[in-house]
C-alpha positions in Angstrom: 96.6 97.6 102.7 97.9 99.5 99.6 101.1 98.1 99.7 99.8 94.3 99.8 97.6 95.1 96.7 100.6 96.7 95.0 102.8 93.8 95.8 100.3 91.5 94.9 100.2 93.3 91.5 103.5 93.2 91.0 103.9 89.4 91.4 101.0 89.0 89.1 102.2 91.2 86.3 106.0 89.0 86.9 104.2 86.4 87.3 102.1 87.2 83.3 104.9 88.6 81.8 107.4 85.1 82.5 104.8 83.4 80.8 103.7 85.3 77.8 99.7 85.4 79.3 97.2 87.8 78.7 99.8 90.7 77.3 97.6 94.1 77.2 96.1 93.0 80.5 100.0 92.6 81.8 100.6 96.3 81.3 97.4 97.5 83.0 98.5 95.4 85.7 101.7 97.0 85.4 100.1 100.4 85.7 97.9 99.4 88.5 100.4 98.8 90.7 102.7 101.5 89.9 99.6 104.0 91.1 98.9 102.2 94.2 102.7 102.2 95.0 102.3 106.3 94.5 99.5 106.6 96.3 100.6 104.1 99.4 103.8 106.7 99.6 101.6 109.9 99.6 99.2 108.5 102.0 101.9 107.6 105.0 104.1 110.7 104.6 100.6 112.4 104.8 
């Protein structure tokens, strides 16, 4: 379930920065996903 939010993150913050939308909210984005992807690895090597 993380790792489908992250992903989906990812394409939206691609998708934002290709076409110059919403640019502080890109890098939260950004940064969203990036934690999500961290905590997705800690959780299944838990």
């Amino acid at each position: 379930m993380l790792a489908l939010i992250g992903i989906l993150l990812i394409i939206l913050w691609l998708g934002g920065f290709f076409m110059h939308i919403a640019g502080g909210f890109i890098h939260l984005v950004l940064v969203l996903a990036v934690v999500f992807f961290v905590l997705h690895l800690l959780r299944g090597k838990a």
